[in-house]
Each structure stands twice: as structure tokens, then as C-alpha cells.
C-alpha positions in Angstrom: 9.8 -4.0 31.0 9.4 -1.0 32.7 6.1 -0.7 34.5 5.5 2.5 35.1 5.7 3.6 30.8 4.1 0.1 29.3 1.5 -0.9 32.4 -1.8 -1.8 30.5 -5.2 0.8 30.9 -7.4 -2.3 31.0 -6.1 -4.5 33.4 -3.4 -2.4 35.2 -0.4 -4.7 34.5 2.5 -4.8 32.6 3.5 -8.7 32.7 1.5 -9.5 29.4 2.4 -6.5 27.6 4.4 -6.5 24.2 5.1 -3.9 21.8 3.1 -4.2 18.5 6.1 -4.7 16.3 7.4 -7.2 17.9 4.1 -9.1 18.4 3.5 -8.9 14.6 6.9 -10.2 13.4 6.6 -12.8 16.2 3.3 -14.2 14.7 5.3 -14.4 11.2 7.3 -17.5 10.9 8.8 -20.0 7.9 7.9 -23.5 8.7 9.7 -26.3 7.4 8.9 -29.7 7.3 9.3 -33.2 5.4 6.5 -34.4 3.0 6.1 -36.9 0.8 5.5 -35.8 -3.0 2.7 -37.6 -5.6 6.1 -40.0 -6.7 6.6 -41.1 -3.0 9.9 -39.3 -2.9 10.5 -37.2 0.7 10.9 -33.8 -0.2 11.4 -30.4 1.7 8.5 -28.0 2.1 8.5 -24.6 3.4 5.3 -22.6 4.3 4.9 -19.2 5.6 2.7 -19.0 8.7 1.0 -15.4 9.7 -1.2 -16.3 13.2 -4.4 -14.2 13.4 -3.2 -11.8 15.7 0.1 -10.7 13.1 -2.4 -10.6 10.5 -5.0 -8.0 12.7 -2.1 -6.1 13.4 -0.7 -5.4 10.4 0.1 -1.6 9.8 -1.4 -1.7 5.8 -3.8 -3.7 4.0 -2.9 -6.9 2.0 -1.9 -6.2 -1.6 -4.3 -7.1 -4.6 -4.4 -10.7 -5.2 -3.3 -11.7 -8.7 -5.7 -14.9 -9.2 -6.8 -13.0 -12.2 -3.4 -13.5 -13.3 -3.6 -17.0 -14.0 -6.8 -16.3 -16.4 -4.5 -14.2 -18.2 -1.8 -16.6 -18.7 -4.5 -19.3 -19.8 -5.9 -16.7 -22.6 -2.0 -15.9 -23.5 -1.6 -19.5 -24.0 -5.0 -20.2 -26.2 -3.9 -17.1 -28.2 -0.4 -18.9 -28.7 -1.8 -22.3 -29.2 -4.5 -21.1 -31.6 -2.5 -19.1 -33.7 -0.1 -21.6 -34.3 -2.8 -24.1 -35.0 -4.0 -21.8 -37.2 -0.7 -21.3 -39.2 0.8 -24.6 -39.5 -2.5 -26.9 -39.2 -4.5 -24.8 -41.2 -1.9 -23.9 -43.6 -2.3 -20.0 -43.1 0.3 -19.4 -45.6 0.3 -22.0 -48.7 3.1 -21.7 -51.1 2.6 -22.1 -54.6 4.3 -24.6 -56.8 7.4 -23.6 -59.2 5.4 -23.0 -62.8 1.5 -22.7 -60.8 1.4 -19.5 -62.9 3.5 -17.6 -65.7 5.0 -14.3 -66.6 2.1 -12.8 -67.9 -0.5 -14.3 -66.1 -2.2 -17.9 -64.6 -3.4 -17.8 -60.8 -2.8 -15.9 -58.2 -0.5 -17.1 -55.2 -3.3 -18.3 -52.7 -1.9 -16.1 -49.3 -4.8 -16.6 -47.1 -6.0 -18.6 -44.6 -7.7 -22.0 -44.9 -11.4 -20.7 -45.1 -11.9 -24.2 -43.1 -10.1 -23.4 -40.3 -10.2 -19.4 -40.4 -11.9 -19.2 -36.9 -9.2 -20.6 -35.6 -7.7 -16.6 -36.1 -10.9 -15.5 -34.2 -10.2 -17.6 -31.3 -6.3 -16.4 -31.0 -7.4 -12.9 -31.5 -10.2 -12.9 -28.7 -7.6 -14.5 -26.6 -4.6 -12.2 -26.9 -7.9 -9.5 -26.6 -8.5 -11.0 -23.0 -4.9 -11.6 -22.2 -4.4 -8.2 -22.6 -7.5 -7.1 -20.9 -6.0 -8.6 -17.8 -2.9 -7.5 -18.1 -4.5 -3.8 -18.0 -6.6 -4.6 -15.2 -3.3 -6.0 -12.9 -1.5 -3.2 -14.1 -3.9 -0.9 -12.6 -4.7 -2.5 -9.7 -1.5 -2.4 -8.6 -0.6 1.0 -9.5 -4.1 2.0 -7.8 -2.6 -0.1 -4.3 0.9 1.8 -4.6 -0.9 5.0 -4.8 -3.1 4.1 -2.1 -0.4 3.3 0.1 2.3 5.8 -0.7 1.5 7.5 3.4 2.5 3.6 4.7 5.6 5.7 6.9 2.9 7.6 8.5 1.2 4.6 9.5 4.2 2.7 10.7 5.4 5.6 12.4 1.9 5.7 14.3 1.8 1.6 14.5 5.1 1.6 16.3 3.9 3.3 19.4 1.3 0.6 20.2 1.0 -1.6 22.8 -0.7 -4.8 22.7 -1.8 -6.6 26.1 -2.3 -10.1 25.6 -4.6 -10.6 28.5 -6.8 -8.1 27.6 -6.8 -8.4 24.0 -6.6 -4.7 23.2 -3.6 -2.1 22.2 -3.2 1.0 23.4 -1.1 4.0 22.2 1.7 5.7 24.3 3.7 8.9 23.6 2.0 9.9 20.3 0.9 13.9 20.8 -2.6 14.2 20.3 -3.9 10.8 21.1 -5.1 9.0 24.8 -3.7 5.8 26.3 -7.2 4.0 26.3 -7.5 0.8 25.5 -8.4 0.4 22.1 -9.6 -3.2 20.0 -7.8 -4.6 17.4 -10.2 -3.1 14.7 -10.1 0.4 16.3 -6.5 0.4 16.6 -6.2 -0.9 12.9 -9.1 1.7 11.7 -6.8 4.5 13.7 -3.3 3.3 12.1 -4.9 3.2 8.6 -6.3 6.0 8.7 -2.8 8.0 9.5 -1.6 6.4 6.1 -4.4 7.7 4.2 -5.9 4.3 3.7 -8.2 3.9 6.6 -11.5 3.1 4.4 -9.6 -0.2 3.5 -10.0 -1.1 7.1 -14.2 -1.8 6.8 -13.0 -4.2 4.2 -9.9 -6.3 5.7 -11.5 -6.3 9.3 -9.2 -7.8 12.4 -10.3 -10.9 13.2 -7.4 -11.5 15.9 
């Protein structure tokens, strides 16, 4: 490492001194290991593993979580579930019997829904109502995130110029026009990267905690 370009502000050294790239991605692993499932049976597991330091220098926020998803994918299945209930339990559609009514008159076919069981219908439409709902509201979210993001090169661009010394906790910034070599923390640095992307508000939410 040459000394003279990478030497940390804080401290003065250069022996602890990694670019932030290669810190993040080395804080970013697969780990694989043998457990044993609820049968007894050994099985293969692989888990991603971020340390707290890749995670405070990430160069954008985390996307949306899609928990909300799984609400959605209940109501889907109640809608499903109800509807079919409400069709084949509830005889939604009776058929008449050959000679129930003649040419020129008798009853009706009876079309409708079992008046016993009709809120069945209002359950499955509620639920494909909320299914939807979140559908729409994942949609948007995510669209709202890609938009949000859309300046990540600018970030990365910025990000890539850091240095992080691991004896002094902090990262500072070198031949980037416009901006000193001080030492900076992990939130300021994160707050400063964030901001060149255009999502640096994000940053007083997702804090660094590294």
C-alpha cells in the first residue's frame, strides 16, 4: 500500500488502511454449513452473512421490505378458498332438473347463490379487495425506491474514493475535487455518499451502526 496516497488523517498510518470497496464486499460472505432438519435428516444450509461494518458502508439504502407481501398472498388465498367454497359448497350455481318447468311457463331456473351461504361471496370479494390493495401498495413502493435511487452511479462513483482505517474507525475521502481528506465517521461518510445519489434524507433513517 503506498503510504504516502492512502496514510490515514487520524492516526497518521497506512498499515490498517483498506479501500471502502473492498472492505464492504469483504464483510459479505455465503456461509455454508450442515444442520439437521425437523425429520432428523442432515441437510445443507446456506446463509448470507453482511458484518456491521459492510452493512454501515453500503453506498445506498436497503430496498423496501416485502413482509407485506405475505399478507397479500394470505388475502389471495382466502379470496381463492372462499370463492370456491362459495361455489361448490354452497351451490352457487344449481342446475335445474330435465322437465322442472315447461315451454310456456313453470319456474324459473334458480341461478343464484345459496342465500345460506351468500357471505361467503363477501368474504372472497373483501379478500381479492385487500390482495389487490397490497399488490398496489408493493408496486409503488418499489417503483418509489427505483426512482429514488436512479443517481446510485453518482454515489458509487463518490463511495469508491473512500478510505476506511480500521484503527480509527473512520473513512476519509481522497482525490475527489471539491472535498477534504478529514477523517469522517461512518454516518457522516454515509450521509455524504447518499446525498451525491440524491437519496441522502434516507440516511437519518438507516443510520451506520458499524
Amino acid at each position: 500500500m503506498n503510504s504516502t496516497s492512502h496514510t490515514c488523517p487520524g492516526c497518521g498510518r497506512d498499515d490498517l488502511v483498506q479501500a471502502v470497496p473492498a472492505a464492504y464486499l469483504a464483510g459479505r460472505d455465503a456461509v455454508t454449513s450442515r444442520e439437521r432438519n425437523s425429520d432428523g435428516d442432515m441437510r445443507t444450509v446456506t446463509r448470507r452473512v453482511t458484518t456491521a461494518l459492510s452493512e454501515a458502508l453500503a453506498p445506498m439504502p436497503e430496498a423496501p421490505t416485502y413482509g407485506l407481501g405475505c399478507l397479500g398472498v394470505f388475502a389471495g388465498l382466502v379470496a381463492v378458498g372462499t370463492f370456491l367454497g362459495w361455489v361448490f359448497a354452497g351451490r352457487a350455481f344449481e342446475e335445474v332438473p330435465d322437465g322442472a318447468y315447461g315451454y310456456f311457463g313453470g319456474p324459473p331456473p334458480r341461478l343464484g347463490p345459496d342465500p345460506d351461504l351468500a357471505f361467503l361471496g363477501w368474504v372472497s370479494g373483501l379478500a381479492l379487495c385487500a390482495a389487490l390493495l397490497v399488490t398496489g401498495v408493493l408496486v409503488r413502493r418499489r417503483a418509489a425506491f427505483v426512482h429514488q435511487t436512479r443517481g446510485r452511479h453518482r454515489a458509487e462513483e463518490l463511495w469508491s474514493h473512500g478510505w476506511y482505517c480500521h484503527r480509527c474507525g473512520t473513512v476519509h475521502l481522497r482525490d475527489v475535487p471539491g472535498e477534504d481528506v478529514r477523517p469522517l465517521t461512518l454516518q457522516a461518510f454515509r450521509e455524504r455518499v447518499w446525498e451525491r445519489g440524491g437519496y441522502g434524507d434516507l440516511a437519518a433513517h438507516q443510520r451506520a451502526t458499524g
